[in-house]
C-alpha positions as CSV (number, residue, x, y, z in Angstrom):
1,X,-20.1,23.2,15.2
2,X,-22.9,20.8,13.9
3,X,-22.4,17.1,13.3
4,X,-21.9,17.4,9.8
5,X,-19.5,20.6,9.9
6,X,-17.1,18.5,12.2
7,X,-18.1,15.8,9.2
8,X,-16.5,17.6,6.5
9,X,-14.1,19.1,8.4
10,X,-12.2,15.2,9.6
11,X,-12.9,14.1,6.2
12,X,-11.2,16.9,4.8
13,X,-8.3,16.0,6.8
14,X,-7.8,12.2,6.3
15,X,-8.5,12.9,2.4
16,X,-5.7,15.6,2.3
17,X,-3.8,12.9,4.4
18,X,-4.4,10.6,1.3
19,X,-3.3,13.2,-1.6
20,X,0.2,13.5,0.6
21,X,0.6,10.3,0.8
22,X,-0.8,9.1,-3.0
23,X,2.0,11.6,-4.3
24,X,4.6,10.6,-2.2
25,X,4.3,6.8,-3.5
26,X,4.1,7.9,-7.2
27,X,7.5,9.8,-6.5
28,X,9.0,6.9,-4.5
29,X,8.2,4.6,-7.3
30,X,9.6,6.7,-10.0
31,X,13.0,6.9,-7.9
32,X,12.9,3.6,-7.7
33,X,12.4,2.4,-11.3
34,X,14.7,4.6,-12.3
35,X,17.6,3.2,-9.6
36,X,16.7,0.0,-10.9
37,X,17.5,1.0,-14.6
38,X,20.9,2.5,-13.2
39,X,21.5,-0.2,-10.9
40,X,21.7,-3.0,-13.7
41,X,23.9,-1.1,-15.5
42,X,26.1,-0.8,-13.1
43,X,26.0,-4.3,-11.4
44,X,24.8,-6.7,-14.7
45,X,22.6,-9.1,-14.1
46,X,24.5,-11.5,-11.3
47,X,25.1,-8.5,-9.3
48,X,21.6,-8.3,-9.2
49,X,21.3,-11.4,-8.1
50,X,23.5,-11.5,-5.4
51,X,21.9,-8.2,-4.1
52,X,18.3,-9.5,-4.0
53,X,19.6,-13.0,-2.4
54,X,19.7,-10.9,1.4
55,X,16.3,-8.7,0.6
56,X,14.0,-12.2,1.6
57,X,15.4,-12.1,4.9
58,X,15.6,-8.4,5.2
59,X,11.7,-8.0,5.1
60,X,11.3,-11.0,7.2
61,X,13.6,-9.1,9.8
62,X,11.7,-6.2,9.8
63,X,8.4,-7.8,9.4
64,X,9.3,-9.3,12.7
65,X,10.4,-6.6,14.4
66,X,8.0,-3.4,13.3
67,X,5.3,-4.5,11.0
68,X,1.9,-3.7,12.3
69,X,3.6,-1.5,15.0
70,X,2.4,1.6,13.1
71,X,-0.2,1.2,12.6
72,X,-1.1,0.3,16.6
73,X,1.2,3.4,17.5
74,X,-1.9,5.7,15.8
75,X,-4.6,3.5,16.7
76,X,-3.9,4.4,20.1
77,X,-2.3,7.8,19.8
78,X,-5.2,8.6,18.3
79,X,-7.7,7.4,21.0
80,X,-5.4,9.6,23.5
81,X,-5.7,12.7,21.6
82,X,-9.5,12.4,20.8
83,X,-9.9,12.2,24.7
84,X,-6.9,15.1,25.1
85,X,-4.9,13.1,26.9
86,X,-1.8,14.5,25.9
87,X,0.0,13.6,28.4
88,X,-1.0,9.6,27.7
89,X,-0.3,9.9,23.5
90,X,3.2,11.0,24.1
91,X,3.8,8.4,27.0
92,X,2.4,5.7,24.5
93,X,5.3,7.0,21.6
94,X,8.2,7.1,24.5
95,X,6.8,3.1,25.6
96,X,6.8,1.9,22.1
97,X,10.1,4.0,21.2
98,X,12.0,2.2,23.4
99,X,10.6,-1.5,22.8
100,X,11.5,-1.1,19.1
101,X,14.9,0.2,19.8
102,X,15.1,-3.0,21.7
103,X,13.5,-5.1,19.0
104,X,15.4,-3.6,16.1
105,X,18.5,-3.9,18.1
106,X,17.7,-8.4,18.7
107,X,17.0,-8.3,15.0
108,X,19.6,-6.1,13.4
109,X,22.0,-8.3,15.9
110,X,21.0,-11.2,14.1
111,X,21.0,-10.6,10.4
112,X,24.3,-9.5,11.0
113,X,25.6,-12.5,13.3
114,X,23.7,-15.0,11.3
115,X,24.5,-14.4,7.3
116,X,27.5,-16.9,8.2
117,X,24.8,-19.8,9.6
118,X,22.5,-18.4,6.6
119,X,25.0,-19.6,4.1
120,X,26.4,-22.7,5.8
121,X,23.1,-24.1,6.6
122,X,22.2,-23.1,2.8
123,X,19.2,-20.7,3.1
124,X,21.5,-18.8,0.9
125,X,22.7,-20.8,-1.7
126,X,25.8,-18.3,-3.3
127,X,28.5,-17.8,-0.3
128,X,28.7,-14.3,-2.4
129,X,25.7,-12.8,-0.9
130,X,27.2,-12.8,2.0
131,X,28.0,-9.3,2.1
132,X,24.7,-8.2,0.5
133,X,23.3,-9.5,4.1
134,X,25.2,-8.0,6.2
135,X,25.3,-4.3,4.9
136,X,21.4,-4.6,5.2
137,X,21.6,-5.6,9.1
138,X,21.8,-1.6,9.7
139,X,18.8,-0.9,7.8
140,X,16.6,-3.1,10.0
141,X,17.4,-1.7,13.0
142,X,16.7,2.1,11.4
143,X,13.5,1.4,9.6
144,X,12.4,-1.1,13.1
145,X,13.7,2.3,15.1
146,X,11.7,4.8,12.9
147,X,8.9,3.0,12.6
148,X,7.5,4.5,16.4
149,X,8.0,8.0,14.6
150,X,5.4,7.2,12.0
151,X,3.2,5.6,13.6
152,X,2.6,8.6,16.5
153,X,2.9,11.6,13.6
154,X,-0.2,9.6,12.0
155,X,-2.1,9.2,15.4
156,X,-1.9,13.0,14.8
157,X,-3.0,12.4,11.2
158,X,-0.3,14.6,10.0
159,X,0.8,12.7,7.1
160,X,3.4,14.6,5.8
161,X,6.1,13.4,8.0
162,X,5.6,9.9,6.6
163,X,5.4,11.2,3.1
164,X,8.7,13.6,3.0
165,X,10.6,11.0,4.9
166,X,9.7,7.7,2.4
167,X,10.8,10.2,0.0
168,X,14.2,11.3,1.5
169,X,14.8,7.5,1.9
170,X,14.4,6.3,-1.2
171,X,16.4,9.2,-2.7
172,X,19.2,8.8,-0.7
173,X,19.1,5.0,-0.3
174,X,18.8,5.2,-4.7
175,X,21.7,7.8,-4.3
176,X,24.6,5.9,-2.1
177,X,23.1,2.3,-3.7
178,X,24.9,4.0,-7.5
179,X,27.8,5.4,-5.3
180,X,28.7,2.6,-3.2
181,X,28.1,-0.1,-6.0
182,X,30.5,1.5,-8.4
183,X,33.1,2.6,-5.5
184,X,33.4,-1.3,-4.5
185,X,33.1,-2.6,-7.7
186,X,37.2,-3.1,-8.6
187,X,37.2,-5.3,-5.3
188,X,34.5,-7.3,-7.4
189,X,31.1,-8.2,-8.0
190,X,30.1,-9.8,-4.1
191,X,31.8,-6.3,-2.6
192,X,29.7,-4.3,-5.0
193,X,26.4,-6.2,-4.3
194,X,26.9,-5.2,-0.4
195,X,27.9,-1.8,-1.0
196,X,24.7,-1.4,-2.8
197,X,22.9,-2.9,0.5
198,X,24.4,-0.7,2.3
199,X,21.7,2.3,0.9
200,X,19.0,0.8,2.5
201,X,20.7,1.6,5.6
202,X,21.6,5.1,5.0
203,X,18.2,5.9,3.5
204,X,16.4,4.8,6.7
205,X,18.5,6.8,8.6
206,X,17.9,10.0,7.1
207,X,14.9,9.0,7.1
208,X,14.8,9.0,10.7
209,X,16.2,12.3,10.8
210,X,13.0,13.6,8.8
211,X,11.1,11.7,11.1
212,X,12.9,13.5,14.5
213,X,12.7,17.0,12.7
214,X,9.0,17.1,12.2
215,X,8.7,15.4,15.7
216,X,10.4,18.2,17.3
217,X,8.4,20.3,15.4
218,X,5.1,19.1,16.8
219,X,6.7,18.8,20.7
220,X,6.1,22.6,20.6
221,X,2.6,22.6,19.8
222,X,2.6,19.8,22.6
223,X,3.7,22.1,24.9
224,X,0.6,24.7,24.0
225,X,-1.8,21.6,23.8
226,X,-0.8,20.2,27.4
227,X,-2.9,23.3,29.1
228,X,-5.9,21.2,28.0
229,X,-4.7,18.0,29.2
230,X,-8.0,16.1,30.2
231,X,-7.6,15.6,34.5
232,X,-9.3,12.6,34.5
233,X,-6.9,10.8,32.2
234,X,-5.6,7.5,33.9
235,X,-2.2,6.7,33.3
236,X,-1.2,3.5,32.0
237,X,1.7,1.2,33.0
238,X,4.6,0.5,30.6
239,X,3.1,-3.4,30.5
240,X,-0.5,-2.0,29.7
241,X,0.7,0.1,26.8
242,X,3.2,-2.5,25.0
243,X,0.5,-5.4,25.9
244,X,-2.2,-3.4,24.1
245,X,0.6,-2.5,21.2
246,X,1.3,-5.9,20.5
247,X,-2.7,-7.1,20.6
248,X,-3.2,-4.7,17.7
249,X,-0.1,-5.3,15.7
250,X,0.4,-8.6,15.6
251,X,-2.9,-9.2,13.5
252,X,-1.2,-6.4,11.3
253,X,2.2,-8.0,11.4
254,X,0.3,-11.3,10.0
255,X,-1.4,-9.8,7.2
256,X,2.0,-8.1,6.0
257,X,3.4,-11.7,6.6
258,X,0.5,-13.3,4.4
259,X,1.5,-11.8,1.2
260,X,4.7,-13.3,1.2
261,X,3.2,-16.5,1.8
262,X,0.2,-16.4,-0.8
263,X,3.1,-15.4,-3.2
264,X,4.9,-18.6,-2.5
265,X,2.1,-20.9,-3.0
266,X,1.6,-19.3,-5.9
267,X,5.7,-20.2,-6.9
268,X,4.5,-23.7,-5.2
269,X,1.5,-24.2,-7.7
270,X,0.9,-22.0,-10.3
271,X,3.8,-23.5,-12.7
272,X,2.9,-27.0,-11.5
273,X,-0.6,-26.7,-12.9
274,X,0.4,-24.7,-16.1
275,X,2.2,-27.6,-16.6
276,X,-0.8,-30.3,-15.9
277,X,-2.4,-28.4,-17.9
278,X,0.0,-29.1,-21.2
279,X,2.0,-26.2,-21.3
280,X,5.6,-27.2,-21.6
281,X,7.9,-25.9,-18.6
282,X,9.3,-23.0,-20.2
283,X,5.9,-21.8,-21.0
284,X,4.5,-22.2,-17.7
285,X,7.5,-20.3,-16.6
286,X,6.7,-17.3,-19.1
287,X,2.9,-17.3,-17.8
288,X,3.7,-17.2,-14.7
289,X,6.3,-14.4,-15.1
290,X,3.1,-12.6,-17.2
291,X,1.0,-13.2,-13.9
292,X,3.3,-12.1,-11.1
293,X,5.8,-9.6,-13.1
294,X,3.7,-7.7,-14.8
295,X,-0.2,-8.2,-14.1
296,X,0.2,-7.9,-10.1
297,X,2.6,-5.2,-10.2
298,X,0.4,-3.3,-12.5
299,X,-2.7,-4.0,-10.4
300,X,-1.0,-2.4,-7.2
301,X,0.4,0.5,-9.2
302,X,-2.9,1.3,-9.5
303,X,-3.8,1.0,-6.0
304,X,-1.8,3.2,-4.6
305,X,-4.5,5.9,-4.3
306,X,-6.5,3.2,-2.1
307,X,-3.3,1.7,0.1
308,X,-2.9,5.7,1.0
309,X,-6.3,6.4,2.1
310,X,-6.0,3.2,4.5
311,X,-2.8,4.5,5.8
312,X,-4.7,8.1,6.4
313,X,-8.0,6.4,7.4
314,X,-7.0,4.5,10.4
315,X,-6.3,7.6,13.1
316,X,-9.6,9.3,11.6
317,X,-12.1,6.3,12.5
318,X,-9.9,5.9,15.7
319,X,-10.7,9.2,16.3
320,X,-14.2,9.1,16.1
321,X,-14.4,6.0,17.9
322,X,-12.5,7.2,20.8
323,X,-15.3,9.5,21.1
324,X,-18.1,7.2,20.7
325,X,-18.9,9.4,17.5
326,X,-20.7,6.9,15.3
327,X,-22.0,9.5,13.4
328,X,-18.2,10.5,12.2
329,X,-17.7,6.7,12.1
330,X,-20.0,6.6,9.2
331,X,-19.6,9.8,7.4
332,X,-16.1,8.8,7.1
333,X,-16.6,4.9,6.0
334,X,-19.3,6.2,3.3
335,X,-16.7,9.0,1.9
336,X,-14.0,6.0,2.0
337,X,-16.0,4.0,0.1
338,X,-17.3,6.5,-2.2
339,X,-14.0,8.1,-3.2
340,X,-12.5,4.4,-3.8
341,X,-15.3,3.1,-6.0
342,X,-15.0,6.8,-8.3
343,X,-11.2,6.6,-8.5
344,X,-11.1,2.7,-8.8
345,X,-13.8,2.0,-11.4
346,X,-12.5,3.8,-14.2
347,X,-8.9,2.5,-13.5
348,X,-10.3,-0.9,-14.0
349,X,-12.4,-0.4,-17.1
350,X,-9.3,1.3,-18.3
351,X,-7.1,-1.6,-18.0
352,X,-9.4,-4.0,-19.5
353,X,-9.9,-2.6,-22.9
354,X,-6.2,-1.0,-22.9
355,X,-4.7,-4.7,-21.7
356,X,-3.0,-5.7,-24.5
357,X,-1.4,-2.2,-25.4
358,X,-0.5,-1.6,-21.9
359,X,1.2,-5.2,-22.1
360,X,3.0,-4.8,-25.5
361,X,4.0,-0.5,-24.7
362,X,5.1,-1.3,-21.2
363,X,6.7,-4.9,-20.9
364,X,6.7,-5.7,-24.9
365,X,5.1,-8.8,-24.1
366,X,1.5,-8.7,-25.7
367,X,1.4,-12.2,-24.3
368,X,0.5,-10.9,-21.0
369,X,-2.8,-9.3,-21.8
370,X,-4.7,-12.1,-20.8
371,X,-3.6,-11.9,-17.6
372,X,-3.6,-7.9,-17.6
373,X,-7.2,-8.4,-18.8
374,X,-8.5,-10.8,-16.0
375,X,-6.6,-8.9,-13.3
376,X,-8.4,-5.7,-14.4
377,X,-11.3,-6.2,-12.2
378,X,-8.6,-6.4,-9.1
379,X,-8.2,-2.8,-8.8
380,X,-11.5,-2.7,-7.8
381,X,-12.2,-5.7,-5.6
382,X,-8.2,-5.1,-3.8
383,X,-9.3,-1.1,-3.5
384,X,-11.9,-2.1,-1.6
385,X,-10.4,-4.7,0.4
386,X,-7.5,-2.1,1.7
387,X,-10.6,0.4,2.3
388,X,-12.2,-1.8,4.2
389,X,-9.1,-3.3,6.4
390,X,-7.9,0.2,7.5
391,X,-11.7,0.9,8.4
392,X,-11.8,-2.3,10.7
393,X,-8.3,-1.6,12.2
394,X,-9.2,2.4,13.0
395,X,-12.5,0.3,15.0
396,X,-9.3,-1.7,16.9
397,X,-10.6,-4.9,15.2
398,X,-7.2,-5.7,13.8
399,X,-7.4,-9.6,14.0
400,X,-10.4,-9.6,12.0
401,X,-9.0,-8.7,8.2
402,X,-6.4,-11.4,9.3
403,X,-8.6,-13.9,9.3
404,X,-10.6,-13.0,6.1
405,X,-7.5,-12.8,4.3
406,X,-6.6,-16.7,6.0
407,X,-9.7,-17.7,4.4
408,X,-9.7,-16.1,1.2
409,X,-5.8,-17.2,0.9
410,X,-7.1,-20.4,1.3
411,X,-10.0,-20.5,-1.4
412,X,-7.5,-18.7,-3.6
413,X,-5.3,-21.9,-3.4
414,X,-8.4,-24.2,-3.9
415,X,-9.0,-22.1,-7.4
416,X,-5.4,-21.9,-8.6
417,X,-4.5,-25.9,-8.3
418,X,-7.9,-26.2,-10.3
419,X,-9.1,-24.0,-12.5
420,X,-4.9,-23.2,-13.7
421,X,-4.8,-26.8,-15.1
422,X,-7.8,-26.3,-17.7
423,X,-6.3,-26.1,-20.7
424,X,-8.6,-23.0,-21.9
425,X,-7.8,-21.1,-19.4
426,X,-4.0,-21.9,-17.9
427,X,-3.1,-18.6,-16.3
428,X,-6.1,-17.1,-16.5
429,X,-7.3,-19.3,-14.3
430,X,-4.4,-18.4,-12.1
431,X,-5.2,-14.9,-12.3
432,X,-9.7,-15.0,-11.8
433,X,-8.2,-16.8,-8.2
434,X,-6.1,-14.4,-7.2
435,X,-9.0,-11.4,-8.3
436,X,-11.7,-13.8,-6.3
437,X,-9.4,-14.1,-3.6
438,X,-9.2,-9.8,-3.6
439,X,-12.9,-9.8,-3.6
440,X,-14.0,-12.3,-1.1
441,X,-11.8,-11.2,1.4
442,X,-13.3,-7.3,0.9
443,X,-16.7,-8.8,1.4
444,X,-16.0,-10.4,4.6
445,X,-14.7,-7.3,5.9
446,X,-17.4,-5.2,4.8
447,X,-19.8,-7.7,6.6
448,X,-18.3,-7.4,9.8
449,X,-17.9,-3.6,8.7
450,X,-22.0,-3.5,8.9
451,X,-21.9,-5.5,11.7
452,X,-20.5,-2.9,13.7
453,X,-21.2,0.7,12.5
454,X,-24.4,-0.6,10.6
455,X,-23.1,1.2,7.0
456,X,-23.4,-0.7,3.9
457,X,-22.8,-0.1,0.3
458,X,-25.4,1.6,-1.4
459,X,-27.1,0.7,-4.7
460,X,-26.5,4.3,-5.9
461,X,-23.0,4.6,-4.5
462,X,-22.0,1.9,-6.7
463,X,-24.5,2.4,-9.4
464,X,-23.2,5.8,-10.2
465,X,-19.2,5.1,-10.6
466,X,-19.9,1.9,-12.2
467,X,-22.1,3.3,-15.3
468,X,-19.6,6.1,-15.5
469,X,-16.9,4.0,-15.8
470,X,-19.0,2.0,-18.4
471,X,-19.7,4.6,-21.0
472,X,-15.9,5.7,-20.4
473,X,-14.9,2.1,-21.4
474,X,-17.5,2.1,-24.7
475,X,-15.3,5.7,-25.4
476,X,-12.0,3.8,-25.1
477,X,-12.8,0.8,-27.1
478,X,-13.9,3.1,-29.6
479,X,-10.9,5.1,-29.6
480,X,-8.6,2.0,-29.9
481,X,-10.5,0.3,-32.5
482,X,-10.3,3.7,-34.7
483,X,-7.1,4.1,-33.4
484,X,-5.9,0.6,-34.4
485,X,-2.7,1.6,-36.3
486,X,-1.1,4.3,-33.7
487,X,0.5,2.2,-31.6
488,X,1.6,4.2,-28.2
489,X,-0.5,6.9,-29.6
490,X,-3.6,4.8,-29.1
491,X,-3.2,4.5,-25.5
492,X,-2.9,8.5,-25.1
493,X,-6.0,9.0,-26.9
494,X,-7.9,6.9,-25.3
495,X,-6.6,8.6,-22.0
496,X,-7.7,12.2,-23.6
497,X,-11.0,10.9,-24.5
498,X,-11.3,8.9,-21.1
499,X,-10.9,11.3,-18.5
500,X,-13.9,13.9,-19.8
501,X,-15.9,11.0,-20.9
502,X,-16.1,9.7,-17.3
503,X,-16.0,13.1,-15.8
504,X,-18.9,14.4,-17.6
505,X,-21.1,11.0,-17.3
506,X,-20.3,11.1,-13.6
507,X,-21.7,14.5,-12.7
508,X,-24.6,14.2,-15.1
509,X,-25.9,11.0,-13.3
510,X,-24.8,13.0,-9.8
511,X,-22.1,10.6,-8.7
512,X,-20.1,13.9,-7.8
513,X,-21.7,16.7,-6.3
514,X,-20.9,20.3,-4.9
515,X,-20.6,19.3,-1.6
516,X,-17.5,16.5,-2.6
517,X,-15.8,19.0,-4.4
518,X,-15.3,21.2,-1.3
519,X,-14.0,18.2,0.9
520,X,-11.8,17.5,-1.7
521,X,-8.6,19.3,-0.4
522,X,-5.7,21.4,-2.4
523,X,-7.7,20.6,-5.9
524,X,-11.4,20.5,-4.9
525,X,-11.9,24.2,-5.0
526,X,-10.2,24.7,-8.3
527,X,-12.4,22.0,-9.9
528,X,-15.5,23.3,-8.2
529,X,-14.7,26.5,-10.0
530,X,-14.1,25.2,-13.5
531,X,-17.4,23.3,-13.0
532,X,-18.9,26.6,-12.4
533,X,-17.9,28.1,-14.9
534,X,-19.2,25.6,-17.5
535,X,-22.6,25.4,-15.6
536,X,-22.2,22.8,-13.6
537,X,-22.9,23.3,-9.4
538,X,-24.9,26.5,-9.7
């Protein structure tokens, strides 16, 4: 097989890893909007309170415990299997197994022992919530437990373990949330709170169950696969493995523990300069609600293509560079880059012109177009940031989007406390940090990104998405302003005329070719043959 059949062949695999795992999100975030719909219903707006009082700490706990240990997990399982050392892969997932059944023990442990010093010492200011914490102290040590699962079944870069499971634990978690919420809600309003805490633990336990199915699955083909076990495979120590585990996940752990952070300076400043600004308290308080409710939320919904591909992408440049393969190093950067910038592109011209229908159809707050508006260009600049972080962590340089993000984090901050107190711009200003802060941390990491496998964006690559997406966005403005009367109706039209518009502008200036329809997998083929059939890839 040539260099570029085994090319398109890993390529085809880490995309159809990313289609899994890109549906898989839209489903769990449909069960989830619709639980929370349900789950207000059923537990009013205190209840809700009192439920989300323990979920700060949860995802501290288990940000502690597991986060970045995942992704390690395939770094290295992938390393093994690229060499065929079988025999190493599955001693690395019995290693790491047992150090997060030890870690998610220490840290369920003390959730569940320390909700009482929580309260007294008032990190938890409603003595309510206290059973909210507690019924969550389960969950941590399931999702800490599972977390070895997922990481090994993507060293493999099967995705569809990970995808069925975070869909089996949403659905259940959504499931016994409703049930338990309404069975303990006669005993009152703190019981029913903690009975609706107690999903998250049951989802992530059947979610473990997934997770042991398909791993019991795959032990057979490990058994066929072990009569090609490389002989000259060292064996590592226990202390190697978990000392190399931790080297790559901490780094990872970091950046999971940096959007927290960057979200509380945010709290910490945002308001505080709306404020400075002029705007009176309550108003700072709505802009800021526009920023962080509805804009960011918005912008990551439309991400989730992107935070798949990374999730797919690390195992496959692991993969290659286990085998000193720069040449699959490359090919599978550029297609990483190139599929981003064609999905991303029109999703932010989109947004922009659509802002303030998106803002007044979704959220009936036309207010928050502005921010919508200014956040737009964040689908793009964040796509490529995640892009570029899974690419640097599949090379094993795990510390180095850390440390972009540090520094972009702290330009971010420089930007919000000034440009958020002029006047003209108030949260827009707010908002043109946080898309700056996106971008400059994606640059850094594709600088180091060059540094090291010597690819770079091409004029072309970006040329040919980006005046796509352009004559798409002259379509959609021009749809809206005809459309200016239609209300919902507007945004659907602009959609229909969107999609073709982009799709035909993008093939006729070669931004998609034959050869990226057949790597696409599942729907490439089908497209490739509609194209033919109108003329196109002859």
């Amino acid at each position: 097989m040539s260099d570029t059949e085994k090319s398109a062949s890993s390529n085809n695999k880490f995309l159809k890893g990313t289609l899994i795992l890109t549906v898989s999100s839209i489903v769990v975030k449909v069960i989830g909007s619709l639980n929370w719909i349900i789950l207000s219903r059923v537990l009013g707006g205190e209840g809700i309170g009192l439920y989300q009082m323990g979920f700060p700490i949860y995802l501290m706990a288990i940000t502690l415990s597991s986060a970045g240990i995942p992704v390690a997990i395939s770094i290295i399982t992938a390393e093994k299997l690229a060499q065929k050392d079988f025999l190493g892969a599955k001693r690395v997932f019995n290693v790491s197994l047992r150090l997060l059944f030890v870690t998610g023990l220490v840290f369920a442990s003390a959730l569940f022992f320390g909700a009482h010093w929580l309260i007294d010492n008032h990190w938890i200011r409603d003595s309510r919530a206290y059973y909210s914490i507690i019924a969550l102290a389960p969950a941590v040590f399931f999702v800490t437990f599972l977390a070895s699962f997922r990481g090994y079944l993507q060293g493999w870069q099967i995705m569809t373990p990970t995808a069925a499971s975070e869909i089996v634990e949403q659905l259940m978690r959504v499931v016994t949330m409703i049930v338990f919420a309404n069975m303990f809600m006669p005993h009152g309003l703190a019981y029913a709170a903690g009975g609706a805490s107690m999903g998250a633990g049951v989802g992530a336990f059947c979610a473990l169950l997934v997770l042991m199915w398909f791993y019991g699955r795959l032990k057979q083909k490990l058994k066929a696969d072990l009569q090609q076990q490389n002989p000259l495979a060292t064996r590592e120590s226990a202390r190697a493995i978990i000392s190399r585990l931790l080297r790559l996940a901490l780094p990872v752990s970091m950046s999971s523990l940096m959007l927290p952070v960057v979200a509380n300076l945010d709290l910490l400043i945002v308001p505080q300069r709306l404020e400075a600004a002029g705007f009176h308290i309550s108003q700072a308080t709505e802009f800021f609600g526009y920023l962080t409710g509805m804009a960011v939320p918005l912008i990551n919904l439309a991400t989730i293509f992107t935070a798949a591909m990374t999730i797919s992408l690390v195992p496959a440049i692991s993969e290659s560079r286990a085998l000193n393969d720069v040449f699959g190093i490359r090919a599978k950067t550029r297609t990483a880059f190139r599929v981003a910038l064609i999905i991303t592109c029109p999703c932010f011209v989109g947004m922009y012109f659509l802002a303030e229908k998106i803002a007044a159809l979704i959220y009936n707050a036309p207010g928050a177009a502005d921010a919508i508006q200014t956040m737009s260009v964040g689908i793009l600049l964040l796509g490529l940031h995640q892009i570029s972080t899974g690419i640097l962590q599949g090379l094993g340089r795990t510390s180095i989007p850390v440390i972009n993000m540090i520094f972009a984090a702290a330009v971010k901050v420089f930007l919000s406390w000034t440009l958020t107190a002029i006047p003209t711009l108030g949260i827009k200003g707010a908002a043109m940090a946080t898309v700056v802060d996106f971008g400059l941390a994606a640059v850094l990491n594709m600088i180091f990104i060059y540094k090291y496998t010597g690819f770079a964006l091409s004029f072309s690559g970006v040329f040919k998405p980006a005046v796509s997406a352009a004559a798409m966005g002259a379509a959609v403005y021009g749809v809206i302003t005809l459309a200016v009367s239609w209300g919902a109706w507007a945004i659907l039209a602009a959609i229909a005329v969107a999609v073709p518009v982009y799709g035909g502008v993008l093939l006729a200036v070669g931004g998609m070719g034959k050869d990226d329809l057949e790597s696409l997998p599942f729907i490439g083929h089908r497209l490739l043959a509609a194209g033919q059939k109108l003329g196109y890839f002859r």
